[in-house]
Phi, psi and omega in degrees: 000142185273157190300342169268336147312308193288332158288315177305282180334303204291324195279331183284333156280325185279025172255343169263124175263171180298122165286008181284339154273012177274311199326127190265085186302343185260354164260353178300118115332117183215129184254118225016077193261176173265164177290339179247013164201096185258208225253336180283326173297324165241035191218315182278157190286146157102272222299309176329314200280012184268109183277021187258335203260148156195164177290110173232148166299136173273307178282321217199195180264336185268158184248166136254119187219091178274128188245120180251155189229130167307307182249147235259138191227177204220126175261107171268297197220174180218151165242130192224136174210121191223202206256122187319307177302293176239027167279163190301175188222280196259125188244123174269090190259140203231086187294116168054068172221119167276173179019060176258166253179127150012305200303297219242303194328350154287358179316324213246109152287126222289161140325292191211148181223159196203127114320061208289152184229148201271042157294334199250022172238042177245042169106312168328139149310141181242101181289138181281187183276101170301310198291354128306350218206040187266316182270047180299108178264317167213192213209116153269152186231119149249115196266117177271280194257163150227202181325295182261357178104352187283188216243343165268129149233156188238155193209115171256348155188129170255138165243127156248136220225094182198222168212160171298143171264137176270128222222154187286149154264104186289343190301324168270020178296154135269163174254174170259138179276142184271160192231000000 
């Protein structure tokens, strides 16, 4: 790789940040989260860094978790940190697919499927396939399975890690005057 690739690579990661001030909080979503440990413990700052708070599953082991972003993001990577036992194991992601459900989400072809292992469940980024993830307007997360097979799983901080598409403000445009 040339010394300018390598400078190109360096910049473009370092451009992506924790995405959690995109978030569009009143649209967030979690579909069978439990009532005392929901989806804000391991997504919002400060609760996330508490290894007392984490996300669990209720009926079962999957999880659904839909992310609306105020503004369209570019997704790089993702991070997750649970428990050797019952952190996720197959995470399926879903660029802009709304009012998805139990029901239907095999329906779909997943964006991306990431397979965790619980080496990768300490927190590390899991870089994604990017040319899938260049226009994000939200992010379905579907947690199929976790580890060990039980019937909870816990996710004690998810980070999404990426950057804004810089995009036109049609609002300062002038118009041109005819002359």
């Amino acid at each position: 790789m040339s010394a300018e690739s390598a400078t190109a690579i360096q910049r473009s990661q370092a451009k992506n940040v924790d995405l959690l001030d995109f978030v569009d909080w009143t649209g967030v979503e979690c579909l069978n989260q439990g009532t005392s440990h929901s989806l804000a413990n391991a997504l919002k700052q400060g609760y996330r860094e508490d290894d007392g708070l984490h996300l669990e599953s209720d009926a079962d082991e999957q999880l659904l978790i839909y992310i609306p972003f105020t503004q369209v993001v570019k997704l790089h990577s993702i991070a997750i940190k649970g428990p050797e036992e019952e952190g996720p194991k197959t995470l399926k992601l879903f660029s802009n697919k709304e009012h998805m459900g139990f029901s239907n989400v095999n329906d779909f072809p997943p964006s991306d499927t990431i397979v965790f292992s619980s080496d990768n469940l300490e927190g590390k980024p899991i870089v994604l396939k990017y040319v899938k993830f260049q226009n994000v307007r939200s992010l379905t997360i579907f947690i199929e399975d976790n580890q060990s097979g039980s019937e909870i799983t816990k996710i004690q901080k998810l980070v999404l890690y990426g950057s804004t598409v810089e995009t036109t403000d049609m609002k300062g445009l002038k118009k041109i005057e005819d002359h």
